[in-house]
TIVO-2410 file (N, C-alpha, C; in nm, 3 decimals):
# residues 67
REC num residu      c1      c2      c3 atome chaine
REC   1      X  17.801  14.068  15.885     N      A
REC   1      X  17.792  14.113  16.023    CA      A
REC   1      X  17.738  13.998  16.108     C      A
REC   2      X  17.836  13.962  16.189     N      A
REC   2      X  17.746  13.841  16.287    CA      A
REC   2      X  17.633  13.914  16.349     C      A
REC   3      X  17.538  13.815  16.347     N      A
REC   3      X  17.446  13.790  16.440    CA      A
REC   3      X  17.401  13.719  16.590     C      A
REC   4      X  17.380  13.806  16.718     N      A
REC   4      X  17.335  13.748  16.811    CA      A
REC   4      X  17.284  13.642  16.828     C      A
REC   5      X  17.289  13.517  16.853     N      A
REC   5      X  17.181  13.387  16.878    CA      A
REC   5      X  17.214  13.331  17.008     C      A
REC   6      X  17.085  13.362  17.044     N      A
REC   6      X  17.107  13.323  17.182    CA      A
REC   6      X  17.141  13.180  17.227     C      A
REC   7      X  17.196  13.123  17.288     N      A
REC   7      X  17.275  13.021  17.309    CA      A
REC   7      X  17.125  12.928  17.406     C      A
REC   8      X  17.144  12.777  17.303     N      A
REC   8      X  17.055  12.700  17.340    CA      A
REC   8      X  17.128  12.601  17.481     C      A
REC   9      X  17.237  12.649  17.501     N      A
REC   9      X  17.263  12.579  17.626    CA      A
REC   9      X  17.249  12.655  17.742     C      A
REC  10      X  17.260  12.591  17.880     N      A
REC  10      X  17.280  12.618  18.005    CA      A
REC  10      X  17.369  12.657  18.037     C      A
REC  11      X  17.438  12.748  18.123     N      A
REC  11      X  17.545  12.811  18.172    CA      A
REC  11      X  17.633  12.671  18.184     C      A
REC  12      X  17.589  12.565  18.289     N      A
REC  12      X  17.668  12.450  18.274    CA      A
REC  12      X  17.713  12.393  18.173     C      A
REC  13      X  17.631  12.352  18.094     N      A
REC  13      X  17.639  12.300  17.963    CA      A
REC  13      X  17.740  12.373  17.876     C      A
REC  14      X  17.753  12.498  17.901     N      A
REC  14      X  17.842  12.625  17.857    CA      A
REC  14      X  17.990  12.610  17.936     C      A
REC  15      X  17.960  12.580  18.026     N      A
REC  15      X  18.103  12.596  18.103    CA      A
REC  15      X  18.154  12.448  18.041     C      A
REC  16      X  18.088  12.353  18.048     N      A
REC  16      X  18.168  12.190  18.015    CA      A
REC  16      X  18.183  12.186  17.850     C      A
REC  17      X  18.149  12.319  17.791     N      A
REC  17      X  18.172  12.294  17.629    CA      A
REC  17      X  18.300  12.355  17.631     C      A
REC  18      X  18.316  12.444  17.716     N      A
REC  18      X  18.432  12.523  17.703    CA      A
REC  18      X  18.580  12.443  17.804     C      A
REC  19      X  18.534  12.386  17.886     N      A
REC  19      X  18.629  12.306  17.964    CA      A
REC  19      X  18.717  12.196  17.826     C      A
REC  20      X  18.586  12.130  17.790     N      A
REC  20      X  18.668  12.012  17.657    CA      A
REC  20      X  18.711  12.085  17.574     C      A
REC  21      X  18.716  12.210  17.553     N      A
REC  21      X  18.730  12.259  17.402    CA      A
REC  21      X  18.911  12.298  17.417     C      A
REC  22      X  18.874  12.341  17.560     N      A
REC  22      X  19.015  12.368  17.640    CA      A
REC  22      X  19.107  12.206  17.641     C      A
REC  23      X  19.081  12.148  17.709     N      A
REC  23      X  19.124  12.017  17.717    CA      A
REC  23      X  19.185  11.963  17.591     C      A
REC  24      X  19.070  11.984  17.462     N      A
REC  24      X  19.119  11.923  17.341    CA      A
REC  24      X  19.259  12.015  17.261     C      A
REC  25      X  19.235  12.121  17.316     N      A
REC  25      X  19.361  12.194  17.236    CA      A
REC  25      X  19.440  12.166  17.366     C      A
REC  26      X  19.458  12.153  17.429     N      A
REC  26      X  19.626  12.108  17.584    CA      A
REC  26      X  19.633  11.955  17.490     C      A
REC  27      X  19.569  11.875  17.469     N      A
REC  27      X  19.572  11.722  17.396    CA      A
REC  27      X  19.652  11.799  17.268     C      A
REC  28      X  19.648  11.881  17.154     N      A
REC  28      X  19.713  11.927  17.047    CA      A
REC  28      X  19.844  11.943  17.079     C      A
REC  29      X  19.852  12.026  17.195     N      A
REC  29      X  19.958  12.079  17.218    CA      A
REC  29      X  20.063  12.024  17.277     C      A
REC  30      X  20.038  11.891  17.351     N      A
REC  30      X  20.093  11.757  17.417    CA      A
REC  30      X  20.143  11.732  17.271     C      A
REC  31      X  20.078  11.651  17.177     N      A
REC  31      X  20.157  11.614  17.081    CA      A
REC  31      X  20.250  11.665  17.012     C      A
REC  32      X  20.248  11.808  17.031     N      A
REC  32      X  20.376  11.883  16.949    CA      A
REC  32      X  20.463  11.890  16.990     C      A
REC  33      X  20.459  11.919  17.128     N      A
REC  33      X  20.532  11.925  17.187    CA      A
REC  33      X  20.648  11.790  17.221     C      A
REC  34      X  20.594  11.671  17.219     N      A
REC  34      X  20.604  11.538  17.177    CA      A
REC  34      X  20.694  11.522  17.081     C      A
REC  35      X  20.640  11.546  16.975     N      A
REC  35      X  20.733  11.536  16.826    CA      A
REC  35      X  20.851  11.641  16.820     C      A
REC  36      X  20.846  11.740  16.910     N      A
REC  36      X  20.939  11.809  16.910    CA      A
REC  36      X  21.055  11.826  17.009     C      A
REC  37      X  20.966  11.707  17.115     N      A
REC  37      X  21.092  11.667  17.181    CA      A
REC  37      X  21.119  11.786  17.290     C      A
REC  38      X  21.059  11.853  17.342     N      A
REC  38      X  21.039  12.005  17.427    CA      A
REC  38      X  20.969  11.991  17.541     C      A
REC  39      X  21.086  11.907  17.638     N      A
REC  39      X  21.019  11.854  17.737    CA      A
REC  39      X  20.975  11.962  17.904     C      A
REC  40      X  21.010  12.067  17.869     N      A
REC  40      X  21.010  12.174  17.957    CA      A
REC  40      X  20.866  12.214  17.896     C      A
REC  41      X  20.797  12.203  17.783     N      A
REC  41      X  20.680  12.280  17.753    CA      A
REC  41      X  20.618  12.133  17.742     C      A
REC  42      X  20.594  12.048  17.786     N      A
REC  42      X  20.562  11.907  17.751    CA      A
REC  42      X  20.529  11.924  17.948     C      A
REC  43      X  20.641  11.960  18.017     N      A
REC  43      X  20.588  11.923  18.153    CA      A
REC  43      X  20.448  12.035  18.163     C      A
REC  44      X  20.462  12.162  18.123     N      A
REC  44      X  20.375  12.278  18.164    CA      A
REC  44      X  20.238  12.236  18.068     C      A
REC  45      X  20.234  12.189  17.996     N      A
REC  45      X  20.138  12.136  17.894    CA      A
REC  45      X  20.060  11.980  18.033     C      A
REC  46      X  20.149  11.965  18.047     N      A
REC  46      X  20.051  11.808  18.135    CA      A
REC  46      X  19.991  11.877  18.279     C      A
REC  47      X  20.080  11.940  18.352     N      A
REC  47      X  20.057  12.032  18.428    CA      A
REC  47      X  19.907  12.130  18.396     C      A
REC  48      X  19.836  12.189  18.313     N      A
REC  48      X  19.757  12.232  18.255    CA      A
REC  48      X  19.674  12.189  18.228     C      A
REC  49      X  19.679  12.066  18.177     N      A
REC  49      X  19.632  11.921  18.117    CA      A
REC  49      X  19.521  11.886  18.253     C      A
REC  50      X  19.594  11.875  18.355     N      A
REC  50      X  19.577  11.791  18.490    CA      A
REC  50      X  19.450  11.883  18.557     C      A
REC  51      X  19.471  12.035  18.548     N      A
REC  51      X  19.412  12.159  18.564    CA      A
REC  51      X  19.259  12.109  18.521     C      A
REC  52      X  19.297  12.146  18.376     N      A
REC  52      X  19.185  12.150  18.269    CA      A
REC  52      X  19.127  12.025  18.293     C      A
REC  53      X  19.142  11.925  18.332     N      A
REC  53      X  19.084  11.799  18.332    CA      A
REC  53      X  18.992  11.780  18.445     C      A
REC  54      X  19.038  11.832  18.573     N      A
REC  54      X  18.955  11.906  18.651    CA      A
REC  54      X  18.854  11.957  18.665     C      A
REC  55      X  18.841  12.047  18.575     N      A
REC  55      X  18.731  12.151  18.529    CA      A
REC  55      X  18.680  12.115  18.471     C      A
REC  56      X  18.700  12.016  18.382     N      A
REC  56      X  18.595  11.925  18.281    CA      A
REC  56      X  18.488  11.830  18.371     C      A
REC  57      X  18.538  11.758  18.497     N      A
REC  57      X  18.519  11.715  18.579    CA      A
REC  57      X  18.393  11.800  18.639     C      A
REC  58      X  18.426  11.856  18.700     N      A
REC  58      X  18.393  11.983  18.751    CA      A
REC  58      X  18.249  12.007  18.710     C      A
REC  59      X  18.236  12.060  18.618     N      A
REC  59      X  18.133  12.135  18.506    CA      A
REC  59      X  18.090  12.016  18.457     C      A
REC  60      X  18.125  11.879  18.419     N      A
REC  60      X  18.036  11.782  18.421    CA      A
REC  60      X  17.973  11.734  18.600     C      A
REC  61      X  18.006  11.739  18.658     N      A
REC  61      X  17.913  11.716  18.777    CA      A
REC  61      X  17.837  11.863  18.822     C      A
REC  62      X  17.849  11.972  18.776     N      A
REC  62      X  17.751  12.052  18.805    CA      A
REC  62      X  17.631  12.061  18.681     C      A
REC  63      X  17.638  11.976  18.581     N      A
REC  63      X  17.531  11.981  18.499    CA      A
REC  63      X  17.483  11.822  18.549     C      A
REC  64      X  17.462  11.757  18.671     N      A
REC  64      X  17.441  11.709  18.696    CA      A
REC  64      X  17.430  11.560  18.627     C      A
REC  65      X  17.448  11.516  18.517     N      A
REC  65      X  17.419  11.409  18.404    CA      A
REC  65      X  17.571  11.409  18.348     C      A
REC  66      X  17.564  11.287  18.265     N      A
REC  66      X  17.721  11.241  18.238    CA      A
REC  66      X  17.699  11.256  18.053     C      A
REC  67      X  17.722  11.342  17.987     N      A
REC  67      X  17.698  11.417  17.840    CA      A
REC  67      X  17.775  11.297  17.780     C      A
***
């Protein structure tokens, strides 16, 4: 049964773990898309990419410090 643990980060710190975590799987999904030559899900993947990269942005300047 999981257990509750309360989370040793900051809401920020929370939002920019979840921004890269996002980011790093659109980076997975670029490459498959890549090798597979699926350039219609290759544009919506960079498109997303561009999004998410944003928000990484983002949530690193509201935790004020560069992680």
């Amino acid at each position: 049964m999981p257990t509750d643990i309360p989370s040793a980060m900051s809401t920020e710190e929370e939002s920019f773990s979840e921004a890269i975590e996002a980011y790093e799987t659109l980076l997975h999904s670029e490459t498959q898309a890549i090798v597979a030559a699926d350039l219609d899900k290759l544009e919506a993947i960079l498109n997303a990419k561009d999004e998410t990269l944003q928000a990484v942005l983002s949530a690193r300047e509201e935790m004020g410090i560069d992680p």
